[in-house]
C-alpha positions as CSV (number, residue, x, y, z in Angstrom):
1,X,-7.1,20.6,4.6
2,X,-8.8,19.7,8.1
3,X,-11.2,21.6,9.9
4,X,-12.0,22.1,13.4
5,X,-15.8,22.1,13.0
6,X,-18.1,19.9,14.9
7,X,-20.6,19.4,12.1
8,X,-21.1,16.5,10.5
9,X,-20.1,16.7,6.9
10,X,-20.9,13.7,4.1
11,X,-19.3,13.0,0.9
12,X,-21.9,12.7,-1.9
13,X,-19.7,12.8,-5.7
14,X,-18.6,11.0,-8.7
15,X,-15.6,8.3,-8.2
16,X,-12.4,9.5,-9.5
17,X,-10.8,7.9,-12.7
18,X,-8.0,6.5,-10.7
19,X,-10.9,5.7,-7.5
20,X,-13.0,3.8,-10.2
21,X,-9.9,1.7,-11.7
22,X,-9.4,0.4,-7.9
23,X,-13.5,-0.3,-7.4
24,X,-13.6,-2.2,-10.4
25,X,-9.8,-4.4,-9.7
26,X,-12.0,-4.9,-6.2
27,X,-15.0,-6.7,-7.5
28,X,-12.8,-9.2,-10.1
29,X,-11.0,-9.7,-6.7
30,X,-9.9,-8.2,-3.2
31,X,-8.0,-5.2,-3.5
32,X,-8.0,-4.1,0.8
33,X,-5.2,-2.0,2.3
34,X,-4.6,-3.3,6.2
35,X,-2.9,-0.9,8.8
36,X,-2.0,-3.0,11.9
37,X,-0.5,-1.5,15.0
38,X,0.3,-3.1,18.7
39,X,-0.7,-1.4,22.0
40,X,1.0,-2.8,24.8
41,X,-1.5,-2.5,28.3
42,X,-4.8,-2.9,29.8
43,X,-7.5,-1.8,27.2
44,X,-11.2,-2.7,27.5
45,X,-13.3,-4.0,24.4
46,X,-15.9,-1.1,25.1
47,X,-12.6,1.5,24.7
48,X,-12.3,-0.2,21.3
49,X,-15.4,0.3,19.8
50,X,-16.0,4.0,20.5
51,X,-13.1,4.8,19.7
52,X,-13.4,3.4,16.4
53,X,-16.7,5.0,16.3
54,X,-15.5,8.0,16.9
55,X,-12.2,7.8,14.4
56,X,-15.2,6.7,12.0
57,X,-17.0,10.4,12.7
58,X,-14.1,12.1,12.0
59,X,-13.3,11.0,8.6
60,X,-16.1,11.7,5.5
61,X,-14.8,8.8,3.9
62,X,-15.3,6.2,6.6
63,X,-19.1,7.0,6.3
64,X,-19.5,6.5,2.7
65,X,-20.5,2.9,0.7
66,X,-20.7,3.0,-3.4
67,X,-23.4,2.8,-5.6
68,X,-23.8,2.8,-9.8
69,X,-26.5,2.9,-12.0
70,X,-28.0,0.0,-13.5
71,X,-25.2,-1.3,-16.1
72,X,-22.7,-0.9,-13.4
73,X,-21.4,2.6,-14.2
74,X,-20.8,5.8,-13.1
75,X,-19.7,5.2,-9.2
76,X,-20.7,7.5,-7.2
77,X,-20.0,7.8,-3.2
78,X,-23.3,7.9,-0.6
79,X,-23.3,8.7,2.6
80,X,-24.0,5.5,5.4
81,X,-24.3,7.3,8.2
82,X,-25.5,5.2,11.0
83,X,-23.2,2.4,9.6
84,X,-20.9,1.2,12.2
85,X,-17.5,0.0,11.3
86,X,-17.7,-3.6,11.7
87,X,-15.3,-4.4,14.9
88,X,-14.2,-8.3,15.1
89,X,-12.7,-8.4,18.6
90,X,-11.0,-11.6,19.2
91,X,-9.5,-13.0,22.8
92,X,-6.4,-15.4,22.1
93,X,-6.2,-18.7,23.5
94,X,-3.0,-19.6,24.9
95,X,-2.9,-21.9,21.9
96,X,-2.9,-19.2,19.5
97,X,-1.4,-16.5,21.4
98,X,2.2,-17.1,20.4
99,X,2.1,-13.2,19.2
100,X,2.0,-14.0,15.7
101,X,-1.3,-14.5,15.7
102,X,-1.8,-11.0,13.6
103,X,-0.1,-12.4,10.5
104,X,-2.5,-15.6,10.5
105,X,-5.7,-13.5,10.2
106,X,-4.0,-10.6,7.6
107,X,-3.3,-14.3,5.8
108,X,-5.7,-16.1,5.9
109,X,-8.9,-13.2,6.3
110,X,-7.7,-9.7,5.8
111,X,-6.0,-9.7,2.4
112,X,-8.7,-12.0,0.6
113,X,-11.7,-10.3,3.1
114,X,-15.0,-8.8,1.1
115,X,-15.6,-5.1,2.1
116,X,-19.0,-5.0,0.5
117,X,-19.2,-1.7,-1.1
118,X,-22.5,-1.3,-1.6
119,X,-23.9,-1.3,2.2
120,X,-20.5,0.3,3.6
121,X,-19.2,1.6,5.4
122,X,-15.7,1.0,3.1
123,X,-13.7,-0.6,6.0
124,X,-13.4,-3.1,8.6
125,X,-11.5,-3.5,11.5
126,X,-10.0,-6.4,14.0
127,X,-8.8,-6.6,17.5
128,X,-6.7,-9.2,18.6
129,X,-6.6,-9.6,22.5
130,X,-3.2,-11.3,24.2
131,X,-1.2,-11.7,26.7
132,X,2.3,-12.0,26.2
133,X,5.6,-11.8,28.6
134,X,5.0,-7.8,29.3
135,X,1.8,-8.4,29.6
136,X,-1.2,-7.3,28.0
137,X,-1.5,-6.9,24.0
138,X,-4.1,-5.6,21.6
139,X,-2.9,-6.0,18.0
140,X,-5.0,-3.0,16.0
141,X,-5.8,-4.0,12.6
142,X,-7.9,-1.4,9.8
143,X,-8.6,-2.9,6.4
144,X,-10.0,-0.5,4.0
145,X,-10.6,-1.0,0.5
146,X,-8.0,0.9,-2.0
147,X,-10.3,3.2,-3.3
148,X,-10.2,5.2,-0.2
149,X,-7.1,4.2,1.1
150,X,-3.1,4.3,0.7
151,X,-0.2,2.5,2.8
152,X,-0.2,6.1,4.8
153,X,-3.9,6.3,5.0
154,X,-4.2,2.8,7.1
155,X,-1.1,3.7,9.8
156,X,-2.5,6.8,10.4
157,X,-5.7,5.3,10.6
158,X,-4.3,2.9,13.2
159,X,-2.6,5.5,15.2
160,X,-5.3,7.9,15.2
161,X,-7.6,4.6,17.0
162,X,-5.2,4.3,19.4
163,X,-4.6,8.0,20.8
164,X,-8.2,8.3,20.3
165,X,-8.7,5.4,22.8
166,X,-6.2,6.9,25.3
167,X,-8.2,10.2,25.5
168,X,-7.7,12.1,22.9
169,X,-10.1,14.9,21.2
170,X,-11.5,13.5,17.6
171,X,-10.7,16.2,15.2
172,X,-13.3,16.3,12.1
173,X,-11.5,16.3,8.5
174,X,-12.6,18.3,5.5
175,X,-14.6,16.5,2.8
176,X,-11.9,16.9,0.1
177,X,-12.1,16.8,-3.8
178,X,-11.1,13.8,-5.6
179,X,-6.8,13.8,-5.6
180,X,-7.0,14.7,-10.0
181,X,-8.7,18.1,-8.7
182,X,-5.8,19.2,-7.0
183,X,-2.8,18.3,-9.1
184,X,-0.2,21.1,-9.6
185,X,-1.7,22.9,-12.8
186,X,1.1,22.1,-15.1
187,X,-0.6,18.5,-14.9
188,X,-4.7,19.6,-15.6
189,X,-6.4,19.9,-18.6
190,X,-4.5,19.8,-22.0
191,X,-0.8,20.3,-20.0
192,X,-1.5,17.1,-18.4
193,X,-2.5,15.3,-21.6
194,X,0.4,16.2,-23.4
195,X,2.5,15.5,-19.8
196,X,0.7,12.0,-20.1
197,X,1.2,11.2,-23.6
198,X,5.1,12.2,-23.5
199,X,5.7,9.7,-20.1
200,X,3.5,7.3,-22.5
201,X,6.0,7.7,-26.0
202,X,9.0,7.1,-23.4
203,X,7.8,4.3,-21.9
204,X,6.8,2.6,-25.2
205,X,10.2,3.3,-26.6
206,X,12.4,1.8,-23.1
207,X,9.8,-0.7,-23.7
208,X,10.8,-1.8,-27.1
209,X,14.4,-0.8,-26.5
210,X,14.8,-2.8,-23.4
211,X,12.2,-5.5,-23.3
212,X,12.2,-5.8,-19.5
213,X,11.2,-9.3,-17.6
214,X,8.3,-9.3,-15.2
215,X,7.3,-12.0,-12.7
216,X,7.0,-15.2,-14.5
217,X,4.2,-17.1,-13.7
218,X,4.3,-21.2,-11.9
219,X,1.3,-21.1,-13.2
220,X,-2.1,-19.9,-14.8
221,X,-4.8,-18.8,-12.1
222,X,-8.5,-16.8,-13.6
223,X,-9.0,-13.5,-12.6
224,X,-11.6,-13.9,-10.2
225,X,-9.9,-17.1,-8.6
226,X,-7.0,-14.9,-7.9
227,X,-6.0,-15.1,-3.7
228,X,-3.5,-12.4,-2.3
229,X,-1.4,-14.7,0.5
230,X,1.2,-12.8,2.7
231,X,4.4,-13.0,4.0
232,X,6.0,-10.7,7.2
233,X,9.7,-9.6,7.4
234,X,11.7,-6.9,9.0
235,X,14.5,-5.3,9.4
236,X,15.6,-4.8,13.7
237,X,16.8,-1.8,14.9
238,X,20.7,-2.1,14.8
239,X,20.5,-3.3,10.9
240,X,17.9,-0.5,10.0
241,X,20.7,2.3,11.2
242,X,23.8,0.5,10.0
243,X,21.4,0.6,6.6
244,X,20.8,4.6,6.6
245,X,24.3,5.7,7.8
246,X,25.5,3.5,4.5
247,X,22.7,5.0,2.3
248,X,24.0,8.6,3.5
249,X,27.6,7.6,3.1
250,X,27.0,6.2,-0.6
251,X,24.6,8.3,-2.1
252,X,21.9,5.8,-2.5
253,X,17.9,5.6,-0.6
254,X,17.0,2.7,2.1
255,X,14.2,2.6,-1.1
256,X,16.7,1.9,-3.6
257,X,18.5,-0.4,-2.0
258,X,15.2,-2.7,-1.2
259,X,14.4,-2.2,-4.6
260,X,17.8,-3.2,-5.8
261,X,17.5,-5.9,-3.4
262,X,14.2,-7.2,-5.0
263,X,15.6,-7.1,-8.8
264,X,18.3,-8.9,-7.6
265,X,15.9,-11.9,-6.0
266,X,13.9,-11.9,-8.6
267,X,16.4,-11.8,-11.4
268,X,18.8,-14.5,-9.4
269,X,15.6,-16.8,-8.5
270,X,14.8,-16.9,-12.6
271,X,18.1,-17.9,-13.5
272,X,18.2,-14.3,-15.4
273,X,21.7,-13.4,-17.8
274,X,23.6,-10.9,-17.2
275,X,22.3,-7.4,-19.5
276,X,18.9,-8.7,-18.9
277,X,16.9,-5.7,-17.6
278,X,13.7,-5.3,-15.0
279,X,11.1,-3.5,-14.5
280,X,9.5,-2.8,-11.3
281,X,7.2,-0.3,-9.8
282,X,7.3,2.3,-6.8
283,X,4.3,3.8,-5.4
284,X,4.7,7.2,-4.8
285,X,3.2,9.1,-2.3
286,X,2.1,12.8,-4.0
287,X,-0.1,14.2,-0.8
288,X,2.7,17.0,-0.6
289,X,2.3,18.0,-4.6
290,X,-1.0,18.3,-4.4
291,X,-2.4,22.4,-4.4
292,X,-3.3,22.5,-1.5
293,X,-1.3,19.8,-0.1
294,X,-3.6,16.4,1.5
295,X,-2.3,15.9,5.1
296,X,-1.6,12.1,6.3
297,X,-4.1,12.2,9.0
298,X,-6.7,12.4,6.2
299,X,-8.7,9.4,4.3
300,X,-7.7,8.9,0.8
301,X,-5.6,7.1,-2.0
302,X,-2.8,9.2,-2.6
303,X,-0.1,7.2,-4.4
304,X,1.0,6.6,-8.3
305,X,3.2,3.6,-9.4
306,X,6.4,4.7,-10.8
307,X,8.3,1.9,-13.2
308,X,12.1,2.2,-12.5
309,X,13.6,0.0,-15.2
310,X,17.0,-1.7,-13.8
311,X,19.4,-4.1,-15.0
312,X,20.8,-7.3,-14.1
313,X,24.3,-8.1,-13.9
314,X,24.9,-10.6,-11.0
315,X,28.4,-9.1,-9.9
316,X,27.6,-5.2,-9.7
317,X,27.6,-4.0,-6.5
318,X,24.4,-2.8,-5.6
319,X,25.3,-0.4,-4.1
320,X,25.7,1.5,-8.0
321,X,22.1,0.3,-8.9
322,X,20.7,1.5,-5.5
323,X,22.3,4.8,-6.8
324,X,20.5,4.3,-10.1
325,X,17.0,3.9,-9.0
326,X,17.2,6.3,-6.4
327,X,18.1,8.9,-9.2
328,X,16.0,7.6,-11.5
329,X,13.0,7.9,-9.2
330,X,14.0,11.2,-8.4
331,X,14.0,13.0,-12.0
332,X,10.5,10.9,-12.8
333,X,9.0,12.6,-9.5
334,X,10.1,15.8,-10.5
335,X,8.5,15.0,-14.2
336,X,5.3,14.6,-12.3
337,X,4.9,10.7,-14.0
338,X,3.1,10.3,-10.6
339,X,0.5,12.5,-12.4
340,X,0.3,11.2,-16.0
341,X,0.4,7.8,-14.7
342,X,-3.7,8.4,-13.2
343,X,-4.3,10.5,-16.5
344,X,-3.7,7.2,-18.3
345,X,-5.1,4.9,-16.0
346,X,-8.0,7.7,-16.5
347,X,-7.6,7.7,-20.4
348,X,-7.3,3.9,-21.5
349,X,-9.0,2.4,-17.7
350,X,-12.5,0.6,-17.9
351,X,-15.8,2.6,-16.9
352,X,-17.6,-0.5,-15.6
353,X,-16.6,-4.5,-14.5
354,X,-18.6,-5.2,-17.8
355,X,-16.6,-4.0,-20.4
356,X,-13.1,-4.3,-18.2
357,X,-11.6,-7.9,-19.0
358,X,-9.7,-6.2,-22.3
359,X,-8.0,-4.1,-20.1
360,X,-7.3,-6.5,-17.3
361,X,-6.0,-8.9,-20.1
362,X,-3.4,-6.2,-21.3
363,X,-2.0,-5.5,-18.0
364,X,-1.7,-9.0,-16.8
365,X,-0.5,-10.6,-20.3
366,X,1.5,-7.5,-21.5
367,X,2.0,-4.6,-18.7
368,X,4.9,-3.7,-18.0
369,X,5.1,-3.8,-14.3
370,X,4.1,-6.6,-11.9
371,X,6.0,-6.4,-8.9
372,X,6.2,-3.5,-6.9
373,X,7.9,-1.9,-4.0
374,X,5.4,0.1,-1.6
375,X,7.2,2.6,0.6
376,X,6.5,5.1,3.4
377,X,9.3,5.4,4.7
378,X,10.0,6.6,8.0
379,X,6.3,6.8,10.2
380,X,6.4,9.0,12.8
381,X,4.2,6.8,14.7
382,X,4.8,7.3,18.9
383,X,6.2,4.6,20.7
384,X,3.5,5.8,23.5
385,X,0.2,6.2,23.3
386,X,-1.3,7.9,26.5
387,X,-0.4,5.2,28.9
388,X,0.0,2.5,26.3
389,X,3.5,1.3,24.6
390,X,3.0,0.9,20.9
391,X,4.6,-1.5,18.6
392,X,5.1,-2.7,14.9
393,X,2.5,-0.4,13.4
394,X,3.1,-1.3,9.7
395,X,0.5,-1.9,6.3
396,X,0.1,-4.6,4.0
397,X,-1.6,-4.5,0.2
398,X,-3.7,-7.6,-1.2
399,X,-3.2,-7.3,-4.7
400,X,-6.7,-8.1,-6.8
401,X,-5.3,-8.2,-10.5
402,X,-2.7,-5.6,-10.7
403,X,0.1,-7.1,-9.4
404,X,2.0,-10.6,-8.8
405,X,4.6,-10.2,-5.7
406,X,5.0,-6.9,-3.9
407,X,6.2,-5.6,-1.2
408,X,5.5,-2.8,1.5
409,X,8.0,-0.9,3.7
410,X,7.7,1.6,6.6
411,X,10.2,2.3,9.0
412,X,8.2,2.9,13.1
413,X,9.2,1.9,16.7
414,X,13.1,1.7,15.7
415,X,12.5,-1.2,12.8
416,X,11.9,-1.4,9.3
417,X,8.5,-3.8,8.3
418,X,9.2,-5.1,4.9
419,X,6.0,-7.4,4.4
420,X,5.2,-9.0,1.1
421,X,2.2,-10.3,-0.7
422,X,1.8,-12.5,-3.6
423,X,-1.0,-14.0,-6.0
424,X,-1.4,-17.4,-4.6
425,X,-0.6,-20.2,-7.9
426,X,0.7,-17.7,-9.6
427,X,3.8,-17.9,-7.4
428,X,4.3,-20.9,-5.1
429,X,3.9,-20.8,-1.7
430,X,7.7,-22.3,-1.6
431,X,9.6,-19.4,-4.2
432,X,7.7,-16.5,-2.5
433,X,9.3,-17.9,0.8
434,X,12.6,-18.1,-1.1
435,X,12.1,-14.2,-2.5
436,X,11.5,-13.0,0.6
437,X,14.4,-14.5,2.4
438,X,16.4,-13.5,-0.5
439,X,15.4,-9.8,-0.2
440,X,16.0,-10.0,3.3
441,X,19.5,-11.3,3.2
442,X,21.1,-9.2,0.1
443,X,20.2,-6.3,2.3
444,X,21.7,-7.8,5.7
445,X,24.8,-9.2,3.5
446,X,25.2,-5.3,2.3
447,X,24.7,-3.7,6.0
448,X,27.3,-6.4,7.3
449,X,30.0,-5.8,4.6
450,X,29.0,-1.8,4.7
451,X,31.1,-1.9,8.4
């Protein structure tokens, strides 16, 4: 799906159903997606900015801002060229240059930051400028808003920046179609509908059967007030193998564990009975099922929430619900419920902010999912770049309306990121510490028993 021609090619079509969900979630409140990557070495501010400018000339979609017609409808994406990407370059003080100073600005800035849509370009990026015990840092950090961008799309992002930097050739991407254009044809037209409406009927009927907890709220917080905050953990390199050689031993996924791990928190937190049952959502990447298939390297939202419903019972190992989910997640893929879920977000979803509260309402008051589990898996993101060591590339998601405490995983540079946001009031400040940690430790606790 790339191209090796030099000319300059511009997006000019209709947002997607699923692309117009995410544009309208923006404007009630932030919905960014931030990559962030460390270079290691000796990198000057000039390097930086056209390199970014020329990352920005290879992608269609980084050249692109959003426009509707007068009642706020029918989004439609225009070319900016001439647009820079904004670049905020930052030099630490010895004050704040404690290395964590990456975390503070996707906290306080990056999750909650306005990318106005209607100038564009649809993205922003941040340097941070250190120096640590090695030396030199530059902490890398692309936020783009959802519409145009997945967990993948922002790493790659990041990585592409950096070898772009340390000399390498741009290569120009293809303007592609909207993602619903390519789905595997058993999932167009009137398949698709009936693919849709069948996930739908056995949703509604686990739904009823089930009556799965969410996220309770600590309290109410309006729409538009709503404030993603973050939270950074990881997994180092010793516990990350001694977690995939127990996954391969036991039959289970590094994701359904951490998803095991997070229904457990959550359940335990709550004070939850035994029987009571969960549901919780994984984004799933469909790039490879597409016809043709969307490489990583190019700019796009590629990813469909998948509920996997799973029951609490405090003393079951979790190593049999790990098995579960991973299973579960497995025959849903292979249903293609990635696909119907966009045909119903297409379907029931709002055409304009106007007429969207009904639907927002729903989800928040009533939708079955509203904590989630974001994973990429392993990144195969070098641990040089040209002369530069690289570090800790990883992505975090701000959450707008559609979700209450997620998380988002990739495994890079020998160590798993497991970084989670949450909706500010909605969940304290003190229990989304206390999730975290939880999450965290079940996982460690299983590695250390595991041997």
């Amino acid at each position: 799906m790339s191209t090796t021609s030099t000319a300059v090619q511009a997006v000019r079509r209709e947002l997607s159903p699923l692309e117009r969900w995410y544009w309208i979630a923006d404007q009630i409140a932030p919905l960014n997606v931030i990559g962030r990557v460390r270079v290691h070495g000796r990198v000057s501010p000039a390097r930086w900015r056209s390199s970014l400018a020329a990352l920005q000339a290879a992608h269609p979609l980084l050249r692109v801002a959003i426009e509707a017609d007068a009642a706020g409808r029918e989004p439609r994406f225009v070319p900016v060229d001439g647009r820079p990407v904004p670049l905020d370059h930052r030099v630490l003080d010895e004050a704040d240059d404690t290395g964590d100073a990456w975390q503070r600005v996707v906290d306080r800035e990056l999750v909650n930051g306005r990318i106005d849509w209607s100038t564009g370009p649809l993205a922003t990026a941040t340097v941070l400028t250190g120096r640590g015990p090695d030396g030199e840092f530059h902490d890398l950090m692309l936020s783009l808003l959802h519409v145009v961008a997945d967990g993948t799309t922002v790493v790659s992002l990041v990585r592409q920046w950096a070898e772009l930097a340390a000399g390498r050739p741009a290569e120009p991407r293809a303007v592609l179609p909207p993602a619903e254009d390519l789905f595997p044809a058993g999932h167009r037209s009137d398949a698709g509908a009936s693919a849709a409406r069948a996930k739908a009927e056995r949703d509604e009927n686990d739904l009823g059967r089930l009556r799965p907890r969410r996220v309770e709220a600590d309290r109410a917080v309006p729409f538009e007030q709503r404030r993603t905050r973050f939270l950074h953990r990881s997994l180092d390199a010793s516990a990350l193998d001694r977690l995939a050689g127990a996954c391969r031993a036991r039959g289970a996924t590094v994701h359904g564990v951490l998803t095991a791990a997070m229904v457990r928190a959550v359940a335990a937190d709550a004070g939850a009975a035994d029987g009571t049952w969960y549901s919780i959502g994984s984004p799933v990447d469909f790039r490879g099922d597409l016809e043709p298939p969307v490489p990583p390297d190019d700019v796009g939202s590629y990813v469909a929430t998948i509920p996997s419903l799973v029951e609490h019972v405090a003393d079951r190992p979790l190593w049999e619900t790990a098995r579960e989910i991973s299973a579960d997640l497995r025959a849903r893929k292979a249903r293609g419920e990635q696909f119907s879920m966009i045909r119903l977000v297409g379907d029931s979803g709002p055409r304009s902010l106007a007429d969207s509260m009904p639907f927002v309402r729903h989800l928040d008051e009533k939708g079955p999912i509203n904590f989630c589990i974001s994973n990429i898996g392993r990144f195969p993101f070098p641990d040089r770049v040209g002369p530069w060591r690289a570090t800790g590339a990883q992505f975090v998601a701000s959450l707008s309306v559609v979700g209450t405490f997620v998380a988002t995983v990739n495994s890079s540079h020998h160590q798993l990121a497991w970084n989670f946001t949450y909706a500010e009031g909605l969940v304290s400040d003190e229990r989304a510490a206390r999730l975290a940690d939880a999450c965290v430790e079940t996982v460690l606790a299983l590695v250390r028993a595991a041997g």
